[in-house]
C-alpha positions in Angstrom: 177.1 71.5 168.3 176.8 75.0 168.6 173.3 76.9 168.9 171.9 78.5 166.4 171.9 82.5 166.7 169.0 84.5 166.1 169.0 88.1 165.0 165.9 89.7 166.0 166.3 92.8 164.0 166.9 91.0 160.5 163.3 89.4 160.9 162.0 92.6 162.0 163.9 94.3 158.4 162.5 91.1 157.2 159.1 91.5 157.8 159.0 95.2 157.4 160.3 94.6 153.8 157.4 92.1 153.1 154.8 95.2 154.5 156.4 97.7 151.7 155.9 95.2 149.0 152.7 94.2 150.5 151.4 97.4 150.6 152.5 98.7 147.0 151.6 95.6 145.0 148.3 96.7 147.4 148.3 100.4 146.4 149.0 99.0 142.3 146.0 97.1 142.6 143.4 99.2 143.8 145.0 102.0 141.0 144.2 99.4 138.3 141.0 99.0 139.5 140.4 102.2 139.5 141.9 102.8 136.5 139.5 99.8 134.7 136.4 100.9 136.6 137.0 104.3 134.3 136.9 102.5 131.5 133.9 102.6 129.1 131.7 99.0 129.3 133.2 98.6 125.7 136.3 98.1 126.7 135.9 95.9 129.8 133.2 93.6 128.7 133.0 90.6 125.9 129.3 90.7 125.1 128.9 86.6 124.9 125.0 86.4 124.4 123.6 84.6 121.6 122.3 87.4 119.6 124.5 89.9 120.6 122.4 92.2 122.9 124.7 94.7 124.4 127.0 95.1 120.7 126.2 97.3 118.4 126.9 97.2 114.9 129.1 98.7 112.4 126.5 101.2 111.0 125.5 102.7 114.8 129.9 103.6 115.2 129.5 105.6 111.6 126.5 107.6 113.1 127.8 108.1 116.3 131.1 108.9 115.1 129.8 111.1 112.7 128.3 113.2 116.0 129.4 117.1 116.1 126.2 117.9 118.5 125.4 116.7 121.7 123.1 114.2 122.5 121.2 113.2 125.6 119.3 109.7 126.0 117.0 110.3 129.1 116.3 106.9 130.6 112.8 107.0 132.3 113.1 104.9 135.5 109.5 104.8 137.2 110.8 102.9 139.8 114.3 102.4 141.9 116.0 98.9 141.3 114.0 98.3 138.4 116.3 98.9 135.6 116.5 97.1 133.1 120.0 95.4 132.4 120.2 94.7 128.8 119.2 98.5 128.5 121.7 99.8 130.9 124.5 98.0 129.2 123.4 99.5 125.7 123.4 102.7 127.1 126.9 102.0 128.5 127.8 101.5 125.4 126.7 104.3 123.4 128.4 106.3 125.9 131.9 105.0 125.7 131.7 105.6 121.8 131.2 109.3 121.7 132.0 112.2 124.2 128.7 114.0 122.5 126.5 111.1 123.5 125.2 111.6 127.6 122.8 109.1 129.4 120.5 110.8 132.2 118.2 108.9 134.3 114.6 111.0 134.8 111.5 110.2 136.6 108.7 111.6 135.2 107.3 112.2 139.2 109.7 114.1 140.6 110.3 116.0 137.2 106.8 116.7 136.2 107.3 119.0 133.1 109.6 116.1 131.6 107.0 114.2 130.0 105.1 117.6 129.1 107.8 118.5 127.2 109.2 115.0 125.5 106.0 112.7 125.3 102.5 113.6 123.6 99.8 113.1 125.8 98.5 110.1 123.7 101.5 108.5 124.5 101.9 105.6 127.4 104.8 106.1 129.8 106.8 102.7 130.3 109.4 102.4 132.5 112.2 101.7 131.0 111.5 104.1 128.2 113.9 106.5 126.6 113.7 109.9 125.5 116.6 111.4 122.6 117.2 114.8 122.3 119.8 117.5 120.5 118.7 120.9 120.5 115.1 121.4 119.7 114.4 117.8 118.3 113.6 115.0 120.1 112.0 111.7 119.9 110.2 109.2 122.6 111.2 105.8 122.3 108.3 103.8 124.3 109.5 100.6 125.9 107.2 98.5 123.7 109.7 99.7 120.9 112.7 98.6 122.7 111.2 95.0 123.3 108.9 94.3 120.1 106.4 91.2 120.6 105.2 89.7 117.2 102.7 86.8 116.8 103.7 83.5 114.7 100.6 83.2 112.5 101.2 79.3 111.7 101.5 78.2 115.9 100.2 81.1 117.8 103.2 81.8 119.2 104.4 85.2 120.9 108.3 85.7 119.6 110.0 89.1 121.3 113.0 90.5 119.7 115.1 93.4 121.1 115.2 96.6 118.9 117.5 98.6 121.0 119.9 99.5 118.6 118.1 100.3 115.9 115.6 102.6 117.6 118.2 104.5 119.5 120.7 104.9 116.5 117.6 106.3 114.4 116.4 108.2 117.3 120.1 109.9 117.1 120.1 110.4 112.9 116.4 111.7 113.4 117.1 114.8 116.2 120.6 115.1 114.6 120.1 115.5 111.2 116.8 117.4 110.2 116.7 116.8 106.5 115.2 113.1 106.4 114.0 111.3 103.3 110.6 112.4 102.0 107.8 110.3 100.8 104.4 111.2 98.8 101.9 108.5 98.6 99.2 109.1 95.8 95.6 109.4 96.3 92.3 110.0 94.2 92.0 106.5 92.9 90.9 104.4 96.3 94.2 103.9 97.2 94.8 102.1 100.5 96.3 103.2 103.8 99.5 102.0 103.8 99.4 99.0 106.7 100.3 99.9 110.1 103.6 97.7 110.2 105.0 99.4 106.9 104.1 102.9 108.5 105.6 102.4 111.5 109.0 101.1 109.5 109.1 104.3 107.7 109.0 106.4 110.6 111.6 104.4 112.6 114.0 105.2 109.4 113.0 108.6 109.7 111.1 108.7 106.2 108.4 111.7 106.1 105.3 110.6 104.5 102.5 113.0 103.1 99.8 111.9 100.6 99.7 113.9 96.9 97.0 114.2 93.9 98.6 114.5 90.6 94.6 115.6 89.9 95.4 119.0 91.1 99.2 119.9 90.7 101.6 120.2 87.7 104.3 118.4 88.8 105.5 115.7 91.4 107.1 118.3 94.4 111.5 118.4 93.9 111.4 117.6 97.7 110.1 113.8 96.6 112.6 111.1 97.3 109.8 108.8 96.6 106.5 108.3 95.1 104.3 105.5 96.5 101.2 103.9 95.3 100.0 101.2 96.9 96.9 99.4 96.2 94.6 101.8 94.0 91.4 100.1 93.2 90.7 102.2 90.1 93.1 103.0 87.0 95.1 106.6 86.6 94.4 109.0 83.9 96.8 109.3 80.6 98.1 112.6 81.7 98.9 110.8 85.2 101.0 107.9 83.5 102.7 111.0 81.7 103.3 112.8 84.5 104.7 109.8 86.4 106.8 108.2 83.5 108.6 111.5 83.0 109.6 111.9 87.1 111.6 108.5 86.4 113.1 110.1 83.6 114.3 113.2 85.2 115.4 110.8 88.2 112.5 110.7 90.0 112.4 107.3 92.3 108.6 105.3 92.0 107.7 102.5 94.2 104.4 100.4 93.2 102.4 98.0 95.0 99.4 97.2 92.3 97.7 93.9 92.2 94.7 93.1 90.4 91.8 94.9 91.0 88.4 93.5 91.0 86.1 94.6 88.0 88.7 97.2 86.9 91.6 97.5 84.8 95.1 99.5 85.6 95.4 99.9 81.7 97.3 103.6 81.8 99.0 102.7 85.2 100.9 100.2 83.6 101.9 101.8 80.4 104.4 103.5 82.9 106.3 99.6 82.3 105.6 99.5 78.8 109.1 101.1 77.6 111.0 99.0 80.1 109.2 95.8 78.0 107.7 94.7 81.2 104.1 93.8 80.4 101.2 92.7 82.7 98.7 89.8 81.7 95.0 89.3 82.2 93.4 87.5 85.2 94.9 86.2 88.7 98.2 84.2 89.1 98.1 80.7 90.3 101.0 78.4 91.0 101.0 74.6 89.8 104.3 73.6 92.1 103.5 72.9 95.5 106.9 74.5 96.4 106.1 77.6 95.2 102.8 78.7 97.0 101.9 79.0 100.7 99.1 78.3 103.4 97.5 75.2 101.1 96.7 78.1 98.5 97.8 78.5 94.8 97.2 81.5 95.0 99.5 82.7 97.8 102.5 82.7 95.6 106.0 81.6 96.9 108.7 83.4 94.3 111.8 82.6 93.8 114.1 86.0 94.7 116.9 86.8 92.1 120.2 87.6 93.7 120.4 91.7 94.0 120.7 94.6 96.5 116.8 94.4 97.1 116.6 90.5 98.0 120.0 89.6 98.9 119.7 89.5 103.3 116.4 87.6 102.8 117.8 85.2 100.7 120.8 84.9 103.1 118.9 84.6 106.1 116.1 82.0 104.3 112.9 84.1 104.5 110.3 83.2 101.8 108.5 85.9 100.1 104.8 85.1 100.1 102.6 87.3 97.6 98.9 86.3 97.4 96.5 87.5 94.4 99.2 88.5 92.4 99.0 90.1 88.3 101.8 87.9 86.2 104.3 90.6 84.7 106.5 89.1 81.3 109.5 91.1 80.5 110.5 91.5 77.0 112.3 93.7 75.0 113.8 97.0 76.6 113.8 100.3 74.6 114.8 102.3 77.0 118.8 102.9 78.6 117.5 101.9 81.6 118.6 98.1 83.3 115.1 96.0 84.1 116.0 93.1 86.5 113.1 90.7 87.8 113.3 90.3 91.4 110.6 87.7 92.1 109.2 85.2 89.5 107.1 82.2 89.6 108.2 78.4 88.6 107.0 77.3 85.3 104.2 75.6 86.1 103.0 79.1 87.0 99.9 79.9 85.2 97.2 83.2 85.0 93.9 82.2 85.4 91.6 84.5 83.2 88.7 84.4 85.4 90.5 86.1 88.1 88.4 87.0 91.2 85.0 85.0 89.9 87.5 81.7 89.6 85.8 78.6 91.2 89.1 76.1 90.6 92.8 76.1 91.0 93.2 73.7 88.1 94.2 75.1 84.8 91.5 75.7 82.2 91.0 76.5 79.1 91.8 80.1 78.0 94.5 80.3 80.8 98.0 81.7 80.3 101.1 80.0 80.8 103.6 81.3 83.2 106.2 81.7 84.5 106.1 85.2 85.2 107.6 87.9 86.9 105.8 89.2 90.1 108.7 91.5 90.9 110.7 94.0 88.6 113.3 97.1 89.3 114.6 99.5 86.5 117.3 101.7 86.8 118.6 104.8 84.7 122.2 105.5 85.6 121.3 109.2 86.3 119.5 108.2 89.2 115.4 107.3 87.7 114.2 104.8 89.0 111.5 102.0 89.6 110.6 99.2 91.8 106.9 97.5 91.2 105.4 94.7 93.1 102.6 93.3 91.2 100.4 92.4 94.4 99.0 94.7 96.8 97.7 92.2 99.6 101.4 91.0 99.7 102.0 94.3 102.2 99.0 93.7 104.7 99.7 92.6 108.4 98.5 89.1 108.1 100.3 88.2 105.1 103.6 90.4 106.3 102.8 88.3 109.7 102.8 84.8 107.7 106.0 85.4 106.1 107.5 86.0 109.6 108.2 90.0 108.5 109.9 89.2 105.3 107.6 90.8 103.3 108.1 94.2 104.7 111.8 93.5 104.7 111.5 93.2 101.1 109.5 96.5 100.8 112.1 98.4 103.1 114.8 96.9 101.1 113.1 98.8 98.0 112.9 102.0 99.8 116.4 102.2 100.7 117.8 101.4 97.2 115.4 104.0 96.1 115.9 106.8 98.6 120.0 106.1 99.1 120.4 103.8 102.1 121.4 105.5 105.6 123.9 103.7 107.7 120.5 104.0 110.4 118.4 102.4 108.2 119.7 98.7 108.0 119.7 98.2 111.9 117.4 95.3 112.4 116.2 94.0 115.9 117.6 90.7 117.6 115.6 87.9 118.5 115.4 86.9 122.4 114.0 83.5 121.4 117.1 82.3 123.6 118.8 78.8 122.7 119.6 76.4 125.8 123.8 75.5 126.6 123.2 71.6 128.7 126.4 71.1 130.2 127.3 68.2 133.1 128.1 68.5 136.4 132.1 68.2 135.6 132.1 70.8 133.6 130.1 73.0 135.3 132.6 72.8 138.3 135.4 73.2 135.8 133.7 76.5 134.7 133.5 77.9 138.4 137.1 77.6 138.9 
């Protein structure tokens, strides 16, 4: 048997060979790496959360897109290592969309003319708060509108929903794009203040608001996108309703919130309907189907919602409309060229009870009219005129907007932006961090860590 020869210098070519191709598959490594690591977050991450917290939509790409100016998103950051996560993936992601859009941390300590220059002294710093500027415009995004708490009115439960997105992306139309949407809101007739939650909605979509007396001007200003009333306690003059029903005409956009008022009458306010063949009738609406009214009270009115741009995410989604003390509308015959659609309307068991505010019952009495009716209308001219009237005013408040778990300022926002031409910014809507629970078992638990 003869002895087996071994050649030293083969396994020393041997092993030198397996060091080359060692070392390159090595070297091709740490260059993909490096390679990925430049990557944008978009790119390299699969956003797997529930509600999708570091995406953004559809409508936040056309603005962004859309960028020709730069844009800087200061990040306040009170304190190293505390960071928030969700936020600094957002921000990772608005960056990897547009070469215009540049995320800077600042702390307001060691730069102390920052919050001089970006945050109004009535403000409260947050960490975790963002700044947006282009140019000379800016806007402060506190943390509080990042992460929005809201109270359920039924079990006194906090919910929080993330609002990222949609502050930032209007934060960016807002210092990018200077003419915004204006609105006038109409005054001299004990109009209310419009409720805090629908104020601040109409600033986050960058909508202007300024109050206006048709008492002492000759015509509705050409910069009005909108006219609001909401909630006067005492009727309009006949030159008014003139005034107003020939703005629609000319393509003038009006948005009414007018229930009935107590010891008063909105007789010339709603002649603006009359041509449209919508109608009001006397007294208070109250529901005789269970399934239509809310909170153990016939007079908190649950409507059905008719299918249309206004109504059509609520309806998806399952929100309820609820719209307490409440004039019935009945549409008839249209003599106008406009197209009158009923957004909301009662069951028929619906009926107006004549005594309005002095009634002592629910149940139907004599004298009362029949429903159903119609506590919702819109009218359109194809020109552009235009019309959307809620026939409640208390249906806006907080507690009632709270109750209906925010559906009834949904509604009114949906109104605005069919009236005032709907920005890609404007239909962002926050994400709810009321997180849902995966139980999984041990096996596969192990499985997933392989």
């Amino acid at each position: 048997m003869k002895k087996p020869h071994f050649d030293p210098t083969g396994a020393i070519r041997g092993g030198a060979y397996s060091v080359v191709i060692t070392a390159v598959v090595l070297a091709i490594l740490i260059a993909l790496n490096v390679a990925v690591a430049a990557l944008p977050a978009s790119a390299t991450e699969y956003d797997i959360s529930a509600s999708k917290l570091y995406s953004v939509t559809s409508n936040t790409k056309s603005v962004v897109n859309a960028l020709t100016d730069d844009v800087t998103i200061y990040w306040i950051v009170l304190q190293a290592a505390q960071e928030d996560a969700v936020i600094e993936k957002l921000l990772d992601r608005y960056e990897g969309l547009s070469d215009h859009i540049t995320v800077e941390k600042r702390n307001p300590d060691v730069y102390p003319t920052f919050a001089e220059e970006y945050i109004d002294e009535d403000d409260t710093v947050y960490n975790n708060s963002l700044v947006v500027e282009c140019g000379e415009r800016s806007r402060y995004i506190p943390y509080t509108d990042i992460y929005v708490t809201d109270a359920d009115m039924y079990s006194y439960y906090y919910s929080t929903s993330f609002d990222g997105e949609g502050a930032i992306t209007s934060a960016i139309d807002y210092v990018t794009n200077p003419d915004q949407p204006a609105a006038y809101t109409l005054t001299g007739h004990g109009e209310s203040a419009l409720p805090a939650t629908f104020a601040d909605s109409l600033e986050k979509e960058n909508i202007t608001v300024e109050e206006l007396s048709l008492l002492n001007t000759d015509a509705i200003p050409e910069d009005a996108d909108v006219l609001i009333i909401y909630a006067p306690q005492s009727d309009i003059s006949e030159e008014e309703a003139e005034m107003l029903s020939g703005y629609v005409r000319s393509g003038g956009k009006l948005l009414v919130m007018a229930g009935p008022v107590e010891d008063a009458a909105l007789t010339n306010l709603y002649s603006v309907l009359e041509p449209y063949g919508v109608t009001p009738v006397e007294g208070v609406v109250v529901e005789g189907d269970r399934a239509h009214y809310a909170l153990t009270t016939p007079a908190a009115l649950m409507p059905d919602m008719a299918s249309g741009g206004v109504t059509d995410a609520l309806i998806e989604e399952g929100y309820y409309i609820i719209m307490p003390v409440a004039t019935g509308l009945e549409v008839g015959d249209n003599t106008t060229t406009a197209t009158v659609t009923s957004l909301l309307t009662t069951s028929d068991a619906a009926f107006s009870k004549l005594a309005g505010y002095d009634m002592t019952t629910y149940e139907k009495e004599e004298g009362d009219i029949d429903g159903p009716f119609s506590l919702g209308v819109q009218v359109e001219y194809e020109d552009g005129g235009a019309i959307v009237w809620f026939s409640s005013s208390a249906y806006l408040n907080d507690l009632y907007n709270a109750y209906s778990s925010g559906a009834n300022n949904d509604l009114t926002m949906n109104a605005m932006s069919s009236l005032v031409g709907e920005s890609e910014a404007m239909s962002i809507r926050s994400k709810s961090l009321n997180y849902n629970y995966l139980t999984i078992s041990d096996s596969t638990a192990g499985l997933l860590k392989v």
